[in-house]
gemmi code that builds the backbone of each chain (N, CA, C; Angstrom):
import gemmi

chains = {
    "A": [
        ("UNK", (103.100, 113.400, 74.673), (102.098, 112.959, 73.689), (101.131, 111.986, 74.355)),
        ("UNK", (99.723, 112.113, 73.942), (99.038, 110.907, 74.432), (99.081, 109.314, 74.316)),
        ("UNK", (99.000, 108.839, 74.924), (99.262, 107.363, 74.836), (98.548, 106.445, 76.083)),
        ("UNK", (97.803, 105.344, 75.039), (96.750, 104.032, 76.220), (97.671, 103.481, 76.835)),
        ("UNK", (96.992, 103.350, 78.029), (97.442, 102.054, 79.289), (96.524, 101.410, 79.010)),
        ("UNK", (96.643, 100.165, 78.770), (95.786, 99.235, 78.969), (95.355, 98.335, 80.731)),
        ("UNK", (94.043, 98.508, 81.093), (94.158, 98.320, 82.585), (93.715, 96.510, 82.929)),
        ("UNK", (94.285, 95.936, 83.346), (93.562, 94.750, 83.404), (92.488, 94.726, 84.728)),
        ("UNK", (91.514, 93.588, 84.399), (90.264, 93.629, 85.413), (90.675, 93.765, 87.028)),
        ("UNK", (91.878, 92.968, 87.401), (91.473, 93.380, 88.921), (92.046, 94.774, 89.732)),
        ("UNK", (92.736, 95.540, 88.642), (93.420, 96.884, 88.756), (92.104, 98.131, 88.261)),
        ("UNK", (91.227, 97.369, 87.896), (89.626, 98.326, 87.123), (89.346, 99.476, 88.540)),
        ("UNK", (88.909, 98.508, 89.506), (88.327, 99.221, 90.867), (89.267, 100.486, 90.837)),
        ("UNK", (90.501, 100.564, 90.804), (91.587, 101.358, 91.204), (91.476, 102.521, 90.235)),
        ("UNK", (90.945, 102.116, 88.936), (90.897, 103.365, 87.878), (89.436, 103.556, 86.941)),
        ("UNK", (88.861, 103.975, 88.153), (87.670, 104.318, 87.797), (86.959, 103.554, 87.183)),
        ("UNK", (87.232, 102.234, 87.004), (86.202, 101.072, 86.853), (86.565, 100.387, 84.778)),
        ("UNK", (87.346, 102.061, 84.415), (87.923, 102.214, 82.767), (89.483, 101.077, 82.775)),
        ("UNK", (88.810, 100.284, 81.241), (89.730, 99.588, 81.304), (90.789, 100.183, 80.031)),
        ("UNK", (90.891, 101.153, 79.488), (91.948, 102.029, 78.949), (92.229, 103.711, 79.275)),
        ("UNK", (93.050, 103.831, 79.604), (93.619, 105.031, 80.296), (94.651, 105.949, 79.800)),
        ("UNK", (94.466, 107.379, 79.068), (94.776, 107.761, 78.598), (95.818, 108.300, 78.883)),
        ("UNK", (97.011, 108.636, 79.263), (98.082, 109.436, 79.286), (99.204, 110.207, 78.657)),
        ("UNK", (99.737, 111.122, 79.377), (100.388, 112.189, 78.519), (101.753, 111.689, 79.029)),
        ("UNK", (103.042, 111.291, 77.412), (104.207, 111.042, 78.255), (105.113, 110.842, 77.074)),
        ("UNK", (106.413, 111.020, 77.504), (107.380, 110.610, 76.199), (108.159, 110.278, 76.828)),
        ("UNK", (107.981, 108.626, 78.172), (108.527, 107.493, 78.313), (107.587, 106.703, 79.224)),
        ("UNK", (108.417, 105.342, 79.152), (107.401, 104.574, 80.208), (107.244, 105.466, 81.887)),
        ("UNK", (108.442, 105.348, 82.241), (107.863, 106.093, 83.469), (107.144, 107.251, 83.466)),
        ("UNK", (107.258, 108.129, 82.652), (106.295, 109.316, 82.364), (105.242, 108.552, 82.743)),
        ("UNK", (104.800, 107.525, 81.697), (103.227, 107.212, 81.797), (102.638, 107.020, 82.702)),
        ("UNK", (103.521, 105.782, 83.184), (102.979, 105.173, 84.196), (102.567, 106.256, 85.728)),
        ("UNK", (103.766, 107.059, 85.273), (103.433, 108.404, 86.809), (102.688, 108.804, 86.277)),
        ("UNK", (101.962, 109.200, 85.184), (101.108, 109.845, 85.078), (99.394, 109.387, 85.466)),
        ("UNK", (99.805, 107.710, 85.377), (99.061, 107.227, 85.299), (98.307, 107.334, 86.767)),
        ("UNK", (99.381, 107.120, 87.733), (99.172, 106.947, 89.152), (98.491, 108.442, 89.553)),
        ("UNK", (99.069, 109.250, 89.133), (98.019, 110.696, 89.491), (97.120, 111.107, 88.466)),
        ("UNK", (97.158, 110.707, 88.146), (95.630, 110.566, 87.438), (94.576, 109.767, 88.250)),
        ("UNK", (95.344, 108.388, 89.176), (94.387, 107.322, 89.832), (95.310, 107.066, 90.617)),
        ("UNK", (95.522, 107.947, 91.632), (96.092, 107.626, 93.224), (96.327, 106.365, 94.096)),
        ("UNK", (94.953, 105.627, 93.844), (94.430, 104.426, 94.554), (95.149, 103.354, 93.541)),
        ("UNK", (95.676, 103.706, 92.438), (96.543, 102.320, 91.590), (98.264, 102.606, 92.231)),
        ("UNK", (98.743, 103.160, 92.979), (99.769, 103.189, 92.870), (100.571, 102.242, 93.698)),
        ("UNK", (99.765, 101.792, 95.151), (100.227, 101.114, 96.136), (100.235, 99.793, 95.456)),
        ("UNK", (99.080, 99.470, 94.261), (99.163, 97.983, 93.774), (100.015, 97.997, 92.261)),
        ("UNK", (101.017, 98.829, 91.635), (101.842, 98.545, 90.922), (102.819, 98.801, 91.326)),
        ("UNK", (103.357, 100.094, 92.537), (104.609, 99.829, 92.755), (104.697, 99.777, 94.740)),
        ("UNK", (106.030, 99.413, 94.893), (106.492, 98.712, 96.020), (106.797, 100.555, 96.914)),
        ("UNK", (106.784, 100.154, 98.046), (106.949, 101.567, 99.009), (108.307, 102.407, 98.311)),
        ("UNK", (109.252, 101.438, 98.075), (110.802, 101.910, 97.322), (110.162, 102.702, 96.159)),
        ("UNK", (109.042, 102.242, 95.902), (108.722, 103.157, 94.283), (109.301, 102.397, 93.029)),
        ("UNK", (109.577, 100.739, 93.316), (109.675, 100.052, 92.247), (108.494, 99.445, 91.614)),
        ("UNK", (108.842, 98.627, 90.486), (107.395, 98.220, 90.387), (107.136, 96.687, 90.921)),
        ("UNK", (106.126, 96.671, 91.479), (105.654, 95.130, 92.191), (106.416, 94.171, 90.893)),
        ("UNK", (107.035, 92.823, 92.030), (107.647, 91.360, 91.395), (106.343, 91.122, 90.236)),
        ("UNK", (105.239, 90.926, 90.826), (104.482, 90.107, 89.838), (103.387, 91.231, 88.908)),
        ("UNK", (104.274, 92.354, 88.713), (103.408, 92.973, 87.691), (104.228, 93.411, 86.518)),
        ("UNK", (103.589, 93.436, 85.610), (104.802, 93.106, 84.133), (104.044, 94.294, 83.201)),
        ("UNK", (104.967, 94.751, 82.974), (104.440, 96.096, 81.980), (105.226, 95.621, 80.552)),
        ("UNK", (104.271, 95.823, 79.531), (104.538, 96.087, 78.101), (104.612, 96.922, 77.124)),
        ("UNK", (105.944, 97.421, 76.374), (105.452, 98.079, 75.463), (104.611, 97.225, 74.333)),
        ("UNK", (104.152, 97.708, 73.570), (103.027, 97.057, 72.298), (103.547, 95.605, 72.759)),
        ("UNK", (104.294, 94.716, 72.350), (104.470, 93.166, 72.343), (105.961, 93.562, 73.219)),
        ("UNK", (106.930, 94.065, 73.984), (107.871, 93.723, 74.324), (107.891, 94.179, 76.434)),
        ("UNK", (108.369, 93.197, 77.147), (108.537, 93.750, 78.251), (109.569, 94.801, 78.537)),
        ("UNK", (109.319, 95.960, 79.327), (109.959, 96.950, 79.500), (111.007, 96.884, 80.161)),
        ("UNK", (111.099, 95.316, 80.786), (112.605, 95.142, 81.193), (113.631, 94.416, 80.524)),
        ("UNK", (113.226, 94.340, 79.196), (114.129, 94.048, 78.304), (114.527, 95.076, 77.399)),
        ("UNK", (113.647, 96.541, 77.319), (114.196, 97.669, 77.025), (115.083, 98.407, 77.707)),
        ("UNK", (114.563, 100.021, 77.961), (115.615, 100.786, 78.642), (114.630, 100.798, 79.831)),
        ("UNK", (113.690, 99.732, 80.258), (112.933, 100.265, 81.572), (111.925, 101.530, 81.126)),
        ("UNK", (111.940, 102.238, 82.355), (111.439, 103.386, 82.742), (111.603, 104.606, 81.253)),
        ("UNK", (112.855, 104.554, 81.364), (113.444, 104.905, 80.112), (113.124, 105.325, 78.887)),
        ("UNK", (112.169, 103.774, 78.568), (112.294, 103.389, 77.130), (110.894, 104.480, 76.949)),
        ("UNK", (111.338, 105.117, 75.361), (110.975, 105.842, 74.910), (109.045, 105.142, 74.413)),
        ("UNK", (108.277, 106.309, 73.958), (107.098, 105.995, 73.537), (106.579, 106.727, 72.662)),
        ("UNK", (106.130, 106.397, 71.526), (104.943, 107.531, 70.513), (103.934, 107.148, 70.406)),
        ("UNK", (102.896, 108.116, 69.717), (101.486, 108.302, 69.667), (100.937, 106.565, 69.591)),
        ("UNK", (101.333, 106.006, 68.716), (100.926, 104.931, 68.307), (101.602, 103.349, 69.112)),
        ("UNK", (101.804, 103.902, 70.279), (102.064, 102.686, 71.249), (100.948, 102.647, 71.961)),
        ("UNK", (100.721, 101.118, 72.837), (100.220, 100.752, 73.245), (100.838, 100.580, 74.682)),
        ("UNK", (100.560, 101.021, 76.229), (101.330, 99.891, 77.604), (100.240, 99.241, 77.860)),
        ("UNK", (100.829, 97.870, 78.211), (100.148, 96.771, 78.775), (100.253, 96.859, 80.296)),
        ("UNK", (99.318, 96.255, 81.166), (99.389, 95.930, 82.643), (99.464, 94.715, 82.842)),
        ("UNK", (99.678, 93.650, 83.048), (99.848, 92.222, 83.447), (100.233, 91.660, 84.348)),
        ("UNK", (99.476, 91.620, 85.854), (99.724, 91.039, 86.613), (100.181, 89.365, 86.274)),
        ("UNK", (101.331, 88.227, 86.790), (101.361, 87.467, 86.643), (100.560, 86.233, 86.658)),
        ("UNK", (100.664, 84.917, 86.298), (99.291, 84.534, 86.429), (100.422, 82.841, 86.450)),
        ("UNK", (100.037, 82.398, 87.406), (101.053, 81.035, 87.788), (100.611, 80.580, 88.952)),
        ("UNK", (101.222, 79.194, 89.726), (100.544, 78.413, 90.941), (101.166, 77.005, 89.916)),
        ("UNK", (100.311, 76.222, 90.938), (100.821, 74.553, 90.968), (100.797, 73.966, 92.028)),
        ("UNK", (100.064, 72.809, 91.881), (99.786, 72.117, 93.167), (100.993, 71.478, 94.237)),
    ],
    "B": [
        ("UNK", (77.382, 85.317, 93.990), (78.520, 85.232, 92.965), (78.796, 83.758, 92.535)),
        ("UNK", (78.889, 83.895, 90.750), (78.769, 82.602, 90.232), (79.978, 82.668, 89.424)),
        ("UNK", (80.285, 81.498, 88.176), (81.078, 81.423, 87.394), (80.325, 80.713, 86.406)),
        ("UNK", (79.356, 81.051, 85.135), (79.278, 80.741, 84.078), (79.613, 80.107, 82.978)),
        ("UNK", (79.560, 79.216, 82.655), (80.373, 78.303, 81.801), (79.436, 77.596, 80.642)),
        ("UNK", (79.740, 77.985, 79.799), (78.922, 76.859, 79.037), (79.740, 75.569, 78.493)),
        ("UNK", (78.455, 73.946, 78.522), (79.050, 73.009, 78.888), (80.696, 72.773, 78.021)),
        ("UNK", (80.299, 73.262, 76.574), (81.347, 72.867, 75.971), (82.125, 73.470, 76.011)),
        ("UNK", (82.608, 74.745, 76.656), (83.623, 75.481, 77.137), (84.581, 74.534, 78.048)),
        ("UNK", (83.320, 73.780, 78.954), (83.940, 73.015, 80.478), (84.522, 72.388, 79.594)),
        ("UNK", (83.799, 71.146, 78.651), (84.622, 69.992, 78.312), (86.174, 70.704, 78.168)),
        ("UNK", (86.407, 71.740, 76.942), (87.209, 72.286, 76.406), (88.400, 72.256, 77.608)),
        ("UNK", (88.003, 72.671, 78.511), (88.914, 73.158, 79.355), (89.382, 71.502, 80.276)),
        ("UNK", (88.468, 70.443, 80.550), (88.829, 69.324, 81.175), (90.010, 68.381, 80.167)),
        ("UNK", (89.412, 68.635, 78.885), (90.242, 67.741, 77.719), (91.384, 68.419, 77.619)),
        ("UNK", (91.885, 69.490, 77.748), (92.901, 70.360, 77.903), (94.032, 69.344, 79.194)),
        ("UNK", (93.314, 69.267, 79.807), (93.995, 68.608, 81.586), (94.498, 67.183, 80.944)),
        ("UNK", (93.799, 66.501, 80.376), (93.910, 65.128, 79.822), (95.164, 65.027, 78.862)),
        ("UNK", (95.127, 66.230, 77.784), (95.925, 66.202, 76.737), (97.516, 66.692, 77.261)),
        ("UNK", (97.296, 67.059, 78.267), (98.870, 68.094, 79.016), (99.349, 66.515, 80.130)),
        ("UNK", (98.278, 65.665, 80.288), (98.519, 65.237, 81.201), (99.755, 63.851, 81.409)),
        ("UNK", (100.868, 63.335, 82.004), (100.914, 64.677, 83.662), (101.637, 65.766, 83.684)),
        ("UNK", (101.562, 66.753, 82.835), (101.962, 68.190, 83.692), (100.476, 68.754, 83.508)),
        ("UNK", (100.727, 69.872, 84.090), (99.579, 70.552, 84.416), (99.403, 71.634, 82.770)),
        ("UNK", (98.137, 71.638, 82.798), (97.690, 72.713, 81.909), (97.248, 73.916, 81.892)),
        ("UNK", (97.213, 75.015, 81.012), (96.476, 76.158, 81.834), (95.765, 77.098, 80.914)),
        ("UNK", (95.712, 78.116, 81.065), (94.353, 78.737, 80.006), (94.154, 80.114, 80.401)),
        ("UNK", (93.264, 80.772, 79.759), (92.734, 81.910, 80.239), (91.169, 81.909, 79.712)),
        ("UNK", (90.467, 82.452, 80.745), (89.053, 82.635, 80.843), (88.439, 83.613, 80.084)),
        ("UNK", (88.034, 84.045, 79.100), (87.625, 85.198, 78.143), (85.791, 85.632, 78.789)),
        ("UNK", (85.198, 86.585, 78.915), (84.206, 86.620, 78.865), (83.762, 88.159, 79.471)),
        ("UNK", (82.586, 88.134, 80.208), (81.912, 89.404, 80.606), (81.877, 89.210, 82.140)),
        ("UNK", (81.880, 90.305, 83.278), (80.798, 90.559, 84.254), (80.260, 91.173, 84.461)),
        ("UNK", (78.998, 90.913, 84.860), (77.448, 91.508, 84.821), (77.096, 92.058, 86.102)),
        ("UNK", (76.652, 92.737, 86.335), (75.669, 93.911, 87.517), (75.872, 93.098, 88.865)),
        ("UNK", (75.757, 91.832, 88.860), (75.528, 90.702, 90.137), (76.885, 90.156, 90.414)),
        ("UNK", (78.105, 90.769, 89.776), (79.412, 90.001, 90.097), (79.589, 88.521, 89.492)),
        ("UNK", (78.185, 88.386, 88.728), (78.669, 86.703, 88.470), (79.921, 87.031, 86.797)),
        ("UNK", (80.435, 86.206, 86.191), (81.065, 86.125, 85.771), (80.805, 85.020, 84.333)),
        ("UNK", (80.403, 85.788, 83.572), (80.094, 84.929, 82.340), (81.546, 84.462, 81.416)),
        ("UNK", (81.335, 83.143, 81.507), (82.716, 82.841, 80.379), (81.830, 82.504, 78.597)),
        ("UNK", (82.637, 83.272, 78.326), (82.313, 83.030, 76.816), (83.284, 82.657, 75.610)),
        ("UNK", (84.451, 82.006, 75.550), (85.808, 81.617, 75.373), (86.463, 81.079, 76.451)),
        ("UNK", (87.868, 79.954, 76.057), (89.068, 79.956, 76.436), (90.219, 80.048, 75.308)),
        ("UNK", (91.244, 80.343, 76.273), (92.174, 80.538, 75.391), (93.161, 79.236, 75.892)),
        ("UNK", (93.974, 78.193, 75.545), (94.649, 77.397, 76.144), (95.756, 78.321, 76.010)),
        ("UNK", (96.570, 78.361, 76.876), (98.214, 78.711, 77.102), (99.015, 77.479, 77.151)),
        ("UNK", (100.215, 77.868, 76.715), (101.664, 76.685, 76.991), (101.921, 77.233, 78.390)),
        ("UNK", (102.119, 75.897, 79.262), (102.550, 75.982, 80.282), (104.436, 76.163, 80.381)),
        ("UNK", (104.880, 77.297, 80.692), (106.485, 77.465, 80.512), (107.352, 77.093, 81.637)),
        ("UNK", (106.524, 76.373, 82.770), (107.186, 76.019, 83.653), (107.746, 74.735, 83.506)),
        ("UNK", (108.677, 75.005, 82.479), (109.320, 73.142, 81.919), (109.919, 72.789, 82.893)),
        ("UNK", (110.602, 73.657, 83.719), (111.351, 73.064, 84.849), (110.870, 71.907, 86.011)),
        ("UNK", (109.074, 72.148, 85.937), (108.562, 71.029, 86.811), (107.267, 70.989, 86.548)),
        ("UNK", (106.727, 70.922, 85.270), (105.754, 71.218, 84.629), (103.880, 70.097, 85.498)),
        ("UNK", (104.805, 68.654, 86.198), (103.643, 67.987, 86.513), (103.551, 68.875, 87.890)),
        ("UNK", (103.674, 70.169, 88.877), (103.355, 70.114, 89.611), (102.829, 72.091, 89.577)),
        ("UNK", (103.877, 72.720, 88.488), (103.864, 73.764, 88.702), (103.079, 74.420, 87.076)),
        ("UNK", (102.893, 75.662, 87.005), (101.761, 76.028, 85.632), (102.142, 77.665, 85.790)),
        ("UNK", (102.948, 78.510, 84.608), (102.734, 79.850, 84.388), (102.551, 80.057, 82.788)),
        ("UNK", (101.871, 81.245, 83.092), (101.577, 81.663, 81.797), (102.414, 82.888, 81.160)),
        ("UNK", (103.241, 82.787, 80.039), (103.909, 83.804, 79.285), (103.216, 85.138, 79.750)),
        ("UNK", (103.606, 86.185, 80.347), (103.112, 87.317, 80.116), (102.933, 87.761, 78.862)),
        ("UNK", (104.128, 87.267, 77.838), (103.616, 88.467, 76.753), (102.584, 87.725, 76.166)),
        ("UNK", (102.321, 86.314, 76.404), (100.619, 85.558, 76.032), (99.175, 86.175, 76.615)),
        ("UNK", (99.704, 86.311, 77.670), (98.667, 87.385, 78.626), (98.302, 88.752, 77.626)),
        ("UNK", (99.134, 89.356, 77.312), (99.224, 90.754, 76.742), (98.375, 90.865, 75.347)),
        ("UNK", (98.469, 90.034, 74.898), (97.936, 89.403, 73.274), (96.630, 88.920, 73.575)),
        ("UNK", (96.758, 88.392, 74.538), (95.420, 88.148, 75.119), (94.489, 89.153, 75.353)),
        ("UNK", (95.057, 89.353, 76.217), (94.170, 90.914, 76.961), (93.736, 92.180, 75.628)),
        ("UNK", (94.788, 92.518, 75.057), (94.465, 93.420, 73.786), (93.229, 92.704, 72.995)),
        ("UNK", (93.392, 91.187, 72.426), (92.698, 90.718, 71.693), (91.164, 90.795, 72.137)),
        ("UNK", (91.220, 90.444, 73.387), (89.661, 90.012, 74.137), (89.077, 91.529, 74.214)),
        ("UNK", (89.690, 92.693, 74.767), (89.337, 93.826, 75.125), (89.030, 94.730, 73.439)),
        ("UNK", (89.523, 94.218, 72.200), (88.875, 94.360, 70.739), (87.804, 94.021, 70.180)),
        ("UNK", (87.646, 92.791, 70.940), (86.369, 91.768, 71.103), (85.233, 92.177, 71.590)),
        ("UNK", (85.696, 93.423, 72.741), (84.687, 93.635, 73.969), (84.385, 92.609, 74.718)),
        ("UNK", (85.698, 91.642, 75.420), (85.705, 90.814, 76.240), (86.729, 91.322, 77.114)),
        ("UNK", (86.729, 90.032, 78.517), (87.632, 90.850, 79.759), (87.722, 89.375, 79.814)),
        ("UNK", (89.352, 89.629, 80.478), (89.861, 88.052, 81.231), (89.212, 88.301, 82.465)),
        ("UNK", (88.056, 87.065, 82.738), (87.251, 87.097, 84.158), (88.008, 85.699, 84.764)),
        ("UNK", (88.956, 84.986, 84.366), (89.956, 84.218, 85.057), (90.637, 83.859, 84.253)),
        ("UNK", (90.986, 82.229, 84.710), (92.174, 81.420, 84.530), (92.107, 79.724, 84.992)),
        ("UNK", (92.328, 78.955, 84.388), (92.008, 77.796, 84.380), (93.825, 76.856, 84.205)),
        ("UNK", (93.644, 75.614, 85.123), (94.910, 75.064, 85.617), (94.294, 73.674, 86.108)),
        ("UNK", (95.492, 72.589, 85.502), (94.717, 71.722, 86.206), (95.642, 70.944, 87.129)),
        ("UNK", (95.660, 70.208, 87.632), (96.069, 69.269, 89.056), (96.142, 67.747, 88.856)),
        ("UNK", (97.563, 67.175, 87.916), (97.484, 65.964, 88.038), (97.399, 65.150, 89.253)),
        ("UNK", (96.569, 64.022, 89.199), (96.971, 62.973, 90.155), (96.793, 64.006, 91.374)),
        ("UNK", (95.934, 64.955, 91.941), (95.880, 65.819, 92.914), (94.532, 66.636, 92.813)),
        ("UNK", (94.144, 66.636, 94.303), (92.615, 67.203, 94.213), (92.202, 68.006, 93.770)),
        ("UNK", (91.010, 68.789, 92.884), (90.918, 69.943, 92.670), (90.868, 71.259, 93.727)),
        ("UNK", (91.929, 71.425, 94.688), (91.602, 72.147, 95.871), (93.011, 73.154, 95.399)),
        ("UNK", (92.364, 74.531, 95.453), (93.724, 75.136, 95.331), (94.981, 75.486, 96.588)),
        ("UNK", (96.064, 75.431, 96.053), (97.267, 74.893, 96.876), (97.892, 76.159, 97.216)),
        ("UNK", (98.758, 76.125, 98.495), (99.775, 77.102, 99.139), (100.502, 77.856, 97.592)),
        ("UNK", (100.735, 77.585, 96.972), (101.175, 77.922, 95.870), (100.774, 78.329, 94.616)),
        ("UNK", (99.671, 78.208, 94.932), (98.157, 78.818, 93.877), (97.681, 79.945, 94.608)),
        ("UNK", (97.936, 80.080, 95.455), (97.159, 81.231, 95.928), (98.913, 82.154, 96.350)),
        ("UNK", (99.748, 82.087, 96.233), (100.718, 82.862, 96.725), (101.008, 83.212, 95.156)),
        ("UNK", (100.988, 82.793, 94.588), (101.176, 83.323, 92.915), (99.557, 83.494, 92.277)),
        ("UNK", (98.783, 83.928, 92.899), (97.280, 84.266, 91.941), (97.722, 86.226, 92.754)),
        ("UNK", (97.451, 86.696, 91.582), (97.141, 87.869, 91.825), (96.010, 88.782, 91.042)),
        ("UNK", (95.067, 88.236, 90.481), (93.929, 88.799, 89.839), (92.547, 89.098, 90.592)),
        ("UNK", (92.879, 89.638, 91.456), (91.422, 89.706, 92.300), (90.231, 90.171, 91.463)),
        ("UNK", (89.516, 89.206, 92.186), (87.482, 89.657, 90.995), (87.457, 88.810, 90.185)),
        ("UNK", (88.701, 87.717, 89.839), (88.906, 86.959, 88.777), (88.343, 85.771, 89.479)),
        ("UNK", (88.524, 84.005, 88.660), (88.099, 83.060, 88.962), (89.424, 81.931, 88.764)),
        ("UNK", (89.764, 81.394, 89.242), (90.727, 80.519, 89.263), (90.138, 79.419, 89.418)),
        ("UNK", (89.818, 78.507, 87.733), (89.413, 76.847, 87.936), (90.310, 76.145, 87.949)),
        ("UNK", (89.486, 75.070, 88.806), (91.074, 73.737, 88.671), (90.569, 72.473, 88.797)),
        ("UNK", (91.182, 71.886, 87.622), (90.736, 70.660, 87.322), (91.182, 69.332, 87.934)),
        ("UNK", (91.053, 68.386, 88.493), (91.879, 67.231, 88.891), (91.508, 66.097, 87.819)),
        ("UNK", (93.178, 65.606, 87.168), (93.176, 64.942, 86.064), (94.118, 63.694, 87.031)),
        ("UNK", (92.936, 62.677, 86.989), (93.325, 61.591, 87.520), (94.029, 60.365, 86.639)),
        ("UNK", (95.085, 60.092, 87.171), (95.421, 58.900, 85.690), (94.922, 58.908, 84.718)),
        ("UNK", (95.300, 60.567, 84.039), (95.021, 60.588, 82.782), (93.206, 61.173, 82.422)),
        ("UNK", (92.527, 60.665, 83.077), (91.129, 61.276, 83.004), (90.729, 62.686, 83.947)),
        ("UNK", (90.726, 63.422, 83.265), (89.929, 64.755, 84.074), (88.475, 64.083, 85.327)),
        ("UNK", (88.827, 64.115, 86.122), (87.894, 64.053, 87.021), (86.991, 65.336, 88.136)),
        ("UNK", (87.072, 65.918, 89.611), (86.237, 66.825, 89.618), (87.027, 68.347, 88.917)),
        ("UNK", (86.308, 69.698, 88.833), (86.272, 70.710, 88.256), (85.642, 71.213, 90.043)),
        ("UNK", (86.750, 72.514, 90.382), (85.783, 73.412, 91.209), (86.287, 74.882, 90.794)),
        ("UNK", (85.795, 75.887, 90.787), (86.036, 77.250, 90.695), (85.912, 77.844, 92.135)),
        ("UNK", (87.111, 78.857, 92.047), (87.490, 79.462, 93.330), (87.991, 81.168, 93.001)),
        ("UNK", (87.064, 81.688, 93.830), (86.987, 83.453, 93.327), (88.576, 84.280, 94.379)),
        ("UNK", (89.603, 85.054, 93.615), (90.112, 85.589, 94.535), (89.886, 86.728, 94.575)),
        ("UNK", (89.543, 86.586, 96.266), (88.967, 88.104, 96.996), (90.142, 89.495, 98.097)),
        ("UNK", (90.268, 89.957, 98.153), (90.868, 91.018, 99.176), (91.822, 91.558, 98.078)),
        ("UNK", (92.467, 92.466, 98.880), (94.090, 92.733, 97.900), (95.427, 91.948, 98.292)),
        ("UNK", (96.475, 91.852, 97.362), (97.545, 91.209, 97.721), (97.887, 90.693, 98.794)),
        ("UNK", (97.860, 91.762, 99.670), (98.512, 91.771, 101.424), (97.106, 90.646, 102.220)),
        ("UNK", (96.038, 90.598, 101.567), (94.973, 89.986, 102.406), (94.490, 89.210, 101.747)),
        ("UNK", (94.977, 88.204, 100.601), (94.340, 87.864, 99.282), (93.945, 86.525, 100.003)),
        ("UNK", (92.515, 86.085, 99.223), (91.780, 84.631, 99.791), (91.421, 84.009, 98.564)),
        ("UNK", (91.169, 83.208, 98.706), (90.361, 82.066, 97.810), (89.170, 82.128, 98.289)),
        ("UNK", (87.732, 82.033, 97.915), (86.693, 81.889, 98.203), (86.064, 80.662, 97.345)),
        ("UNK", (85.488, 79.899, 97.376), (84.342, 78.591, 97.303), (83.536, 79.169, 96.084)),
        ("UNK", (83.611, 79.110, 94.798), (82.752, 79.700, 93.639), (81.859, 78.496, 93.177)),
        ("UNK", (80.523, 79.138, 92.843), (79.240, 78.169, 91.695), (79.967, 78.216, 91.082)),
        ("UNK", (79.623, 76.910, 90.234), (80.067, 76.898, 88.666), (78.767, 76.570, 88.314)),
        ("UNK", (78.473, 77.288, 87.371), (77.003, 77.163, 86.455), (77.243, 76.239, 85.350)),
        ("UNK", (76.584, 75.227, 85.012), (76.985, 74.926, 83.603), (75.898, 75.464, 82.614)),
        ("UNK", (76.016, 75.853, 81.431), (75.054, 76.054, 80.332), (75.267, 75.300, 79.563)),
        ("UNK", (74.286, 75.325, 78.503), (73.996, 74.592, 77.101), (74.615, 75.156, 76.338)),
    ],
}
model = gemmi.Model(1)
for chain_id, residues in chains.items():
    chain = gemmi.Chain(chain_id)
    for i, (resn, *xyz) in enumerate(residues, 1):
        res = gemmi.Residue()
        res.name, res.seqid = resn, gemmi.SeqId(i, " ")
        for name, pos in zip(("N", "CA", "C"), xyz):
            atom = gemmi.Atom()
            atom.name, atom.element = name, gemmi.Element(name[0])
            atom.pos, atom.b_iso = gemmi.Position(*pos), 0.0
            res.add_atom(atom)
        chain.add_residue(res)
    model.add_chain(chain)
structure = gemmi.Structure()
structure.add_model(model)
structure.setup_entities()
């Protein structure tokens, strides 16, 4: 089923400049692979050579992180939303 | 390449440093960029800093605050064009540790130095390359009316 990725700004360059991205999937990892071939050039900056996903990038379903679901796993319908969220932290 | 601000945004964001102060404070940058790479702010959002564990030295922001964020601004027809943090009792210069945890390239990372309690200088700093090559670069800050 179709379902938005939401892309944040410094991942834009990587997907055609669109900051929502449509995909076909009935789970997170569906999407997200789908997402990556759909936009080749996003894949090296969400996941790690192992094919995990980068420490400081945080995926959401609608309001919940996907690693407090089933992961990859966790199921999705028409009316979800994934988030992209690179982390955002430092301190002097 | 600039960073846009209008003045009472800045205050917004210095009185933020004052009111957290001494731990550090932090925020997110709401706004547009335009044809020239500069970076118009048109909102902040203040965030709770969740790094209670050492809050006067260190500053993260909730992802799922990020997320609420990002949906909200992008309803708006706005984009997070940074992120704002400030630096008690410490220069506004960003640190080994600001730049090993910034990962928003194209974005703007301000930082405030809140001196005994008073916000003192403000500089903006653009991060450029990808992860593996990531820099800080020297950003204008524009002020507006």
């Amino acid at each position: 089923m179709p379902i938005k990725v939401l892309i944040p700004t410094p991942l834009r360059p990587y997907a055609g400049k669109k900051s929502v991205i449509e995909v076909t999937a009935q789970t997170v990892g569906e999407a997200l692979n789908d997402l990556v071939v759909q936009h080749p050039d996003l894949r090296k900056h969400l996941f790690s050579e192992e094919g995990k996903l980068r420490s400081f990038v945080n995926v959401y379903l609608n309001d919940e992180d996907i690693r407090y679901l089933n992961k990859d796993a966790t199921p999705v319908k028409e009316t979800d939303s994934i988030s992209i969220v690179p982390s955002v932290a430092g301190g002097r | 390449m600039a960073l846009i601000v209008p003045q009472i945004v800045y205050e917004q964001i210095r009185k933020h440093g004052e009111e957290t102060y001494p731990y550090e404070c932090c925020g997110v940058l709401l706004g547009e960029f335009d044809e020239a790479s500069d970076k118009a702010v048109k909102a902040v959002v203040a965030c709770g800093n969740t790094r209670i564990d050492s809050p006067q030295n260190r500053y993260h922001i909730s992802p799922s605050e990020l997320v609420r964020i990002q949906r909200q601004a992008m309803l708006a027809g706005q984009d997070i064009v940074g992120f704002y943090h400030s630096h008690p009792d410490h220069p506004a210069q960003w640190s080994a540790t600001d730049l090993a945890e910034a990962h928003w390239t194209g974005c703007s990372y301000l930082i405030t130095s809140v001196e005994k309690g008073r916000a003192a200088l403000t500089h903006s700093f653009l991060l450029q390359g990808q992860e593996e090559s990531k820099s800080f670069e020297d950003e204008v800050l524009k002020l507006t009316a």
